[in-house]
N, C-alpha and C positions, 0 to 999 in steps of 0.2 A: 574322555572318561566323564563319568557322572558323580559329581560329589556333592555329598550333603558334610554343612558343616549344624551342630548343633550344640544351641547357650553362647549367645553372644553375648557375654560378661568378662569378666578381667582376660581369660584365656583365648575365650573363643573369638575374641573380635579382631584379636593379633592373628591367631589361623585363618580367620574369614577375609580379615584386611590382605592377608599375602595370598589366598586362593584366589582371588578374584584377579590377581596378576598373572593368572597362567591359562591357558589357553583350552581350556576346558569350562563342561557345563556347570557351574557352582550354583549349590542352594543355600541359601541360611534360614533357621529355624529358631524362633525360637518358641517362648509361651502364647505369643499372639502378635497379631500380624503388625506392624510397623515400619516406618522409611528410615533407614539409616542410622546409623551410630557414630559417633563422636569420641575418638580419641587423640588423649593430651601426652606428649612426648617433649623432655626437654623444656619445658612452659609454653608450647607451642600447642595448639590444639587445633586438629583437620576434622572437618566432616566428610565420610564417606556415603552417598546416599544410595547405599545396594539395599533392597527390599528383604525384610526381616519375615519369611512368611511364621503363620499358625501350626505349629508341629500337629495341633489335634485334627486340624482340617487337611491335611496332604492326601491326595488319590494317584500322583503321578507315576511316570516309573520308576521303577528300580534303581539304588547307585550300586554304584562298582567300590567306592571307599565313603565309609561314614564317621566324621569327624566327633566324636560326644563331647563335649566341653563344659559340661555343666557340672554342679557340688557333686560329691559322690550322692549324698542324701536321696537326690534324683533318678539316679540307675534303676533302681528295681521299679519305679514304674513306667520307666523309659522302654527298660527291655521289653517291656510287650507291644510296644509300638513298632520296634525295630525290624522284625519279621515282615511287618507292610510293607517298609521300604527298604527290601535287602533280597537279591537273588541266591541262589545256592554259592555265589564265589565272592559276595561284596567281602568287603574286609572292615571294622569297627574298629575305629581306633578308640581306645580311652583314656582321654587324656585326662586326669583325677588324680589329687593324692591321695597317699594311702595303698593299703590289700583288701583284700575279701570280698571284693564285687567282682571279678571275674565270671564267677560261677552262674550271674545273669541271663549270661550272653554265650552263644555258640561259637567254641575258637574265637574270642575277642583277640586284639591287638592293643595290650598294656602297653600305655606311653611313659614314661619319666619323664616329667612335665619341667621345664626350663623356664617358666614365664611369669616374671614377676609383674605384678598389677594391680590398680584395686579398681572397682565398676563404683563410681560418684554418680548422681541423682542424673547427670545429662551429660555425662563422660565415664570412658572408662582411660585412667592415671597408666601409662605401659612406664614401670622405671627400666626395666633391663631384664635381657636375653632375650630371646625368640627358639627356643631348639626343642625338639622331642627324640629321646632317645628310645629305639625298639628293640627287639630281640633279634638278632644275628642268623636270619633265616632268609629263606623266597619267598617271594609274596608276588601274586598276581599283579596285582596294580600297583602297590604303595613302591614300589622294586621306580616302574616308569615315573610314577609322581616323583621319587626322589633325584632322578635324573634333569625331570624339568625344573625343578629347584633349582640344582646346583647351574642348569643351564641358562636361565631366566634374569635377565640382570633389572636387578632394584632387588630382587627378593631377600628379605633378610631369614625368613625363616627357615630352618635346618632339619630332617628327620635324618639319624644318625643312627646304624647300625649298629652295636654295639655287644661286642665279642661277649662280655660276661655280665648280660643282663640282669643276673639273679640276682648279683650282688649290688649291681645297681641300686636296682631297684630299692632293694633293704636299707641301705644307703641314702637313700631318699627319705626313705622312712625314717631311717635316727633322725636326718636332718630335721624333718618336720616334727617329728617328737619335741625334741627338742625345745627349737624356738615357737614353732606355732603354740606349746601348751604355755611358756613364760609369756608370751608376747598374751595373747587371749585372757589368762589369770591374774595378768599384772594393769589390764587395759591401756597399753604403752606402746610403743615402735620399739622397734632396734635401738633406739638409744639407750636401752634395760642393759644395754650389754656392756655400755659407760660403768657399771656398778662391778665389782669386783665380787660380792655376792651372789649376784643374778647367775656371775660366770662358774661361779660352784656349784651353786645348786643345779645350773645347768647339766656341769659334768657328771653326777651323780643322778641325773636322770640318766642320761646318754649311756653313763657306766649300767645301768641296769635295763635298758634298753637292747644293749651291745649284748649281754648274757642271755638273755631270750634268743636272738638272734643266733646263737653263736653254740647251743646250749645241747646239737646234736654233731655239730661240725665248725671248725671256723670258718663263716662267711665273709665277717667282715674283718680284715686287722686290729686289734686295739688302737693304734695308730691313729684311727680314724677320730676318734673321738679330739683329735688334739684341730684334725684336720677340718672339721665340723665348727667347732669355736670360734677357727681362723675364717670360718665362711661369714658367721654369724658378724662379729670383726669387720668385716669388708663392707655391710651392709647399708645401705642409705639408712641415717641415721632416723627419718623422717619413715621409713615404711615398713609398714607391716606384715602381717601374714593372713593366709584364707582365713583362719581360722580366727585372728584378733580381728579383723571386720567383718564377720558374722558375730561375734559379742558387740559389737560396737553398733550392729545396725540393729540388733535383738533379734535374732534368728538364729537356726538351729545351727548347729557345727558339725563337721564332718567327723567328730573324734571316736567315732562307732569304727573308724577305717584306721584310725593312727594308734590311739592312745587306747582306745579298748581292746583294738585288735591283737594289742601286744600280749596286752593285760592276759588274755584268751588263753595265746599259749607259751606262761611263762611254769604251769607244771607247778613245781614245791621250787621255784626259784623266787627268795626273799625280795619283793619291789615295793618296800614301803614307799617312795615316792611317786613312784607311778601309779600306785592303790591311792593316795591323797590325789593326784592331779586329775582322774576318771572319776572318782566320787564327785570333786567341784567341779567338773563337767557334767556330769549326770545332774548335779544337781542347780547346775545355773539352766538345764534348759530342761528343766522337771516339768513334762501338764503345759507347755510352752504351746 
């Protein structure tokens, strides 16, 4: 098979470090062309030296599976590229938080992204997981790539079929509602979650979160919200989220996909907190 991986940053360098262990033709991509990437695991740091080409310069053939790895911000002018390198059957994974980029890309393949990381100036930090989870269907190729995963010994990365992707998915989403908009508005790590304040306010976003979500059918259990806290809880006290290191490096944030997206279809459903958290979003990266 032919595969392109694309955004070698926090996500993509863990999918491009585990593709290049399998027995297929791997491309990496990114904004311009360069040798290798360096990631730090454990306080251990490897160099992998696989060739990083020019996304805007490719003419070659076709893949079969395309890996997108990059902020969602990037999709819409990604998708016009993708058409050059894509046959009538490739399959596009996108691996992104967030909704509402789909609609880019033809039949995409939405991932619920498991990979926590942050991309440093000459390293990209992997704290923990490696997994993508998809929608519980056939797929041409991604069907055999999951087979040589699980077949492949060293490979830590997992793509995981997953019976009730919808709710996944949303579920994702609370999640990053959540802590990505504390973590980003408070300029902090997971240690915010040390504060027994942070953890209210939290729930009370989540609570109006979940009612969007939930607001034609229940998706998610209430339940969840307790379960979400307890994640947030578990977290290296020390790391962040996409979104607090895009405030932290001063560039844009992906909260058009998380935090507005919700905002979008919350109807006559009262979110004062979430109308406050998208306002100082909108307005930390105003004319930016």
């Amino acid at each position: 098979m032919k595969i392109a991986v694309i955004g070698i940053g926090a996500v993509g360098s863990v999918i491009a470090r585990e593709m290049k262990m399998l027995p297929h033709d791997i491309t990496l991509f990114g904004r311009s062309r360069k040798e290798g990437f360096t990631i730090q695991e454990d306080g251990e740091r490897r160099h992998y030296p696989y060739t990083i080409e020019d996304i805007s310069a490719y003419e070659g053939d076709a893949f079969d599976i395309i890996f997108i790895a990059t902020k969602a911000t990037a999709l819409k002018s990604i998708s016009g590229i993708i058409p050059a390198m894509a046959h009538q059957d490739t399959e596009v994974i996108l691996c992104e938080n967030g909704m509402g980029f789909d609609e880019y890309f033809d039949a995409p393949v939405p991932a619920v992204v498991y990979i926590s990381g942050q991309k440093r100036e000459d390293r990209i930090e992997h704290f923990q997981d490696a997994r993508l989870l998809i929608a519980d269907r056939t797929y041409a190729y991604i069907d055999c790539l999951i087979t040589d995963l699980e077949d492949t010994t060293g490979v830590e990365l997992e793509i995981v079929k997953a019976l009730d992707f919808r709710r996944i998915r949303y579920e994702k989403l609370l999640i990053n509602l959540g802590i990505n908009s504390l973590t980003a508005l408070s300029g902090n790590t997971a240690k915010i979650y040390d504060l027994a304040s942070v953890t209210s306010l939290t729930r009370s976003l989540l609570e109006e979160g979940l009612s969007i979500i939930n607001q034609d059918e229940e998706i998610i259990a209430p339940s969840f919200i307790d379960r979400a806290l307890s994640v947030y809880q578990d977290y290296n006290r020390e790391m962040g989220t996409s979104m607090y290191y895009d405030v932290m490096s001063g560039v844009p944030t992906e909260y058009t996909f998380i935090q507005k997206y919700l905002q979008q279809q919350k109807g006559q459903i009262h979110t004062p907190i979430l109308d406050i958290v998208v306002t100082l979003l909108e307005a930390y990266q105003y004319e930016r």
